[in-house]
C-alpha positions as CSV (number, residue, x, y, z in Angstrom):
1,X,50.1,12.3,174.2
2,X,52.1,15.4,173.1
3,X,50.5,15.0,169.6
4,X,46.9,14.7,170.8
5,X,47.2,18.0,173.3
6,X,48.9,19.9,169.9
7,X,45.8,19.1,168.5
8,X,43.4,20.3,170.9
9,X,45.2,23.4,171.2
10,X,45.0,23.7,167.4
11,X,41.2,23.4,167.4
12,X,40.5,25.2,170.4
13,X,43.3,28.3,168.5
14,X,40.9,27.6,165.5
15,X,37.9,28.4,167.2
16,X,38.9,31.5,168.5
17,X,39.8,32.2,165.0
18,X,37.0,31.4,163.3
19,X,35.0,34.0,166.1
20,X,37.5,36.8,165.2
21,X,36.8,36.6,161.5
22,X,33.4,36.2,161.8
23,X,33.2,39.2,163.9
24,X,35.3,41.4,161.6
25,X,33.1,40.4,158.5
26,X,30.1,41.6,160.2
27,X,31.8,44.8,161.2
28,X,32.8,45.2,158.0
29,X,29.2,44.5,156.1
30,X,27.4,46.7,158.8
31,X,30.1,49.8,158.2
32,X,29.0,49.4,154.3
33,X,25.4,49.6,155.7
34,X,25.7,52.3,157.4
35,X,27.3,54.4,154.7
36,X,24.7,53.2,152.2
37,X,21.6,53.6,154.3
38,X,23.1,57.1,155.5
39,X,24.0,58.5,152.1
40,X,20.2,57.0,150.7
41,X,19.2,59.3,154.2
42,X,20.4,62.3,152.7
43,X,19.7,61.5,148.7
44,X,15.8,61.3,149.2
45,X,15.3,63.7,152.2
46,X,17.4,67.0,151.0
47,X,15.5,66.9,147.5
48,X,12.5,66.4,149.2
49,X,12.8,69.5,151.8
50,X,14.1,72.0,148.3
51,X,11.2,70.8,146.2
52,X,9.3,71.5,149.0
53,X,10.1,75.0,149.8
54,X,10.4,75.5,145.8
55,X,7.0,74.6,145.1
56,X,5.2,76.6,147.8
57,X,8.0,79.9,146.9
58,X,6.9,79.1,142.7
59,X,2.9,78.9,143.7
60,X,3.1,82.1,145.3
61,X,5.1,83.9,143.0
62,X,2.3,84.3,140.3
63,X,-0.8,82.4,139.7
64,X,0.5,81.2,136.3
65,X,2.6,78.9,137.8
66,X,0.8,77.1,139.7
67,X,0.9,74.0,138.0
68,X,4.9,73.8,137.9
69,X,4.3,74.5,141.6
70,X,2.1,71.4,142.0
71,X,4.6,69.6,139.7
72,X,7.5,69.9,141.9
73,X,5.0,69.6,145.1
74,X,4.3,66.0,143.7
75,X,8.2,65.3,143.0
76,X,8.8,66.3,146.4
77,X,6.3,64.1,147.9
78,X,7.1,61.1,146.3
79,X,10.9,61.3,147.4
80,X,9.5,62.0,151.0
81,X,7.2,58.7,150.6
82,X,10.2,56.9,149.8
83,X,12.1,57.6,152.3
84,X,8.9,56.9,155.0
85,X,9.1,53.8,153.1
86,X,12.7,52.4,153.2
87,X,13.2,53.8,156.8
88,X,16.7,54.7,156.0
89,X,17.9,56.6,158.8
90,X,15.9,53.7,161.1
91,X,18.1,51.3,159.5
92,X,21.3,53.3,159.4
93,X,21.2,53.4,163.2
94,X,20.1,49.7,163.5
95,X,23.7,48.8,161.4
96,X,25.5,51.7,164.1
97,X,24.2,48.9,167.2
98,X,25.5,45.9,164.9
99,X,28.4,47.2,164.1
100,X,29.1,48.3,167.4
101,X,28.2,45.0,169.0
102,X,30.5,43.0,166.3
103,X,33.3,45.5,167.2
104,X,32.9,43.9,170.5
105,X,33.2,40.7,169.9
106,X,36.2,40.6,167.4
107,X,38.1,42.8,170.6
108,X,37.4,39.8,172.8
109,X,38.0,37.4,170.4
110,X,41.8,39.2,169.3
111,X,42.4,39.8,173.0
112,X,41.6,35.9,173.9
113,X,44.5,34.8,171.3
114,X,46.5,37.4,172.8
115,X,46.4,35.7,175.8
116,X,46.4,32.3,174.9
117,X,44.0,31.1,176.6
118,X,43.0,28.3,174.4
119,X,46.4,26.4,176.2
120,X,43.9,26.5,179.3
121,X,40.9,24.2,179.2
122,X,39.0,26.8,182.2
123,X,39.9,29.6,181.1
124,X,39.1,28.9,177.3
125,X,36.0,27.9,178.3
126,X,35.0,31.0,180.4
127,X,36.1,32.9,176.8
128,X,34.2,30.9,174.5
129,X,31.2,31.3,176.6
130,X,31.4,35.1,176.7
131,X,32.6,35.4,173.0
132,X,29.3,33.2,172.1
133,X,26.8,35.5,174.3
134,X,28.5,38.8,172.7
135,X,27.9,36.8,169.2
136,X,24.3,36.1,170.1
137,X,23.7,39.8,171.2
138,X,25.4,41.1,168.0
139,X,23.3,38.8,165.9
140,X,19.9,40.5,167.9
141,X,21.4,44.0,168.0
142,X,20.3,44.7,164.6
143,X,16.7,43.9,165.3
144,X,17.0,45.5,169.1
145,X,16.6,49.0,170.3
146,X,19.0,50.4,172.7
147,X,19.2,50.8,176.1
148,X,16.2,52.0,178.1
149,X,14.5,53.1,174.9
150,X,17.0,50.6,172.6
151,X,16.9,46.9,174.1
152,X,17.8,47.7,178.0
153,X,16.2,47.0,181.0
154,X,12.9,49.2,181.4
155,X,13.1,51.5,184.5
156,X,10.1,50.7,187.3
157,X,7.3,53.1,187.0
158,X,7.4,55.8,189.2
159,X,5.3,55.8,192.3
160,X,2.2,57.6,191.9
161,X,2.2,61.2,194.0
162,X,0.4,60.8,197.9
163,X,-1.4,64.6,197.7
164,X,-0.1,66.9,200.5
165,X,-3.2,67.6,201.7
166,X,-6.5,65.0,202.0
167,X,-9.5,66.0,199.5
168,X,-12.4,68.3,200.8
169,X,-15.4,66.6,201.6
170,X,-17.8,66.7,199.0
171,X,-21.5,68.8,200.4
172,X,-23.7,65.8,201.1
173,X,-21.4,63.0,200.8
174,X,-20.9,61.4,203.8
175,X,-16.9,59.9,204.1
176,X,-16.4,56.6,204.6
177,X,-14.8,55.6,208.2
178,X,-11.2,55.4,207.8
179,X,-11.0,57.6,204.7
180,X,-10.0,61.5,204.4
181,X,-12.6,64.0,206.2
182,X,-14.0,61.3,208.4
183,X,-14.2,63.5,211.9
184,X,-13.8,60.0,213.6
185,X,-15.8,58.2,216.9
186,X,-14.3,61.0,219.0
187,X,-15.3,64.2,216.6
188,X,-18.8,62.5,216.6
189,X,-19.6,62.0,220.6
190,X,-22.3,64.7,221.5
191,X,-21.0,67.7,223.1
192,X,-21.3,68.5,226.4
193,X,-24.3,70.9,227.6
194,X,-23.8,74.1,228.6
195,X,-24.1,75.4,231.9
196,X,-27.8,75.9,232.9
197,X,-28.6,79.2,232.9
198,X,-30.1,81.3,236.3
199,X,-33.3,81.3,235.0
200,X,-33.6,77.7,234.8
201,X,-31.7,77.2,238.3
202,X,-34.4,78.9,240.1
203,X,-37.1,77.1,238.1
């Protein structure tokens, strides 16, 4: 019996383990992203913002040299094109949410062994469970955005403005009953007449 629940505990430390590496591999690969993507960031757009400004300052310096001016005009394009292509600082801040996310995970991971909570059946399972949704999240964070604008829950659209005031009525448009401007069955009851006059009295 003592044998056997050594050797559940074993697999269940094991596990945990396994997570934590796992974790700090990816942390570690998404770091090295992040550093390449970032340094490619600055390799093709600095050249391509000095060529830039070089070529329009050499074009109209003299007219002779416009055609190094249109030289460096097409170097400077094609290192911008590049970077449009590859998306580098896109994907350098894709690797920051992964590597955040895996930094997560191996935290829980190293604070579940600390704990030894694989010598409790419950309470391992409540950690596996999180460790395996924070894995699961890590795995999508590369591909997610973050939150509201980058993954999150979107915020409900704002309730469109009730005016402070109803609309004028529109010259020979009659409103419809119930709506804005209607005068209402007690604005459209015929007025009183006025008080006949002498004249008509004595007629």
């Amino acid at each position: 019996m003592t044998e056997s629940s050594d050797g559940t505990t074993a697999s269940r430390r094991a596990e945990l383990e396994r997570l934590r590496d796992e974790a700090e591999r990816q942390r570690r690969i998404s770091h090295r992203r992040v550093a390449m993507w970032g340094s490619l960031d600055i390799v093709l757009g600095f050249p391509a913002a000095v060529l830039a400004a070089v070529s329009g300052a050499t074009g109209l310096a003299t007219a002779d040299a416009r055609v190094p001016a249109a030289l460096l005009a097409l170097i400077s394009a094609g290192f911008a094109a590049g970077a449009s292509f590859l998306r580098s600082d896109v994907r350098q801040v894709a690797n920051k949410r992964s590597r955040s996310a895996w930094t997560a995970v191996e935290a829980e991971a190293r604070l579940a062994l600390a704990d030894e909570v694989y010598r409790d059946p419950q309470r391992l399972h409540r950690a596996l469970r999180h460790l395996f949704d924070g894995r699961q999240a890590a795995m999508a964070a590369y591909e997610g955005e973050a939150p509201n604008g980058n993954g999150g829950p979107r915020p409900d659209p704002a309730p469109a403005p009730v005016p402070a005031h109803p609309p004028a009525p529109v010259p020979g448009h009659a409103p419809e009953p119930g709506q804005a401007g209607d005068p209402g069955p007690a604005a459209t009851s015929p007025a009183p007449d006025p008080d006949p006059s002498p004249s008509a009295a004595v007629s």
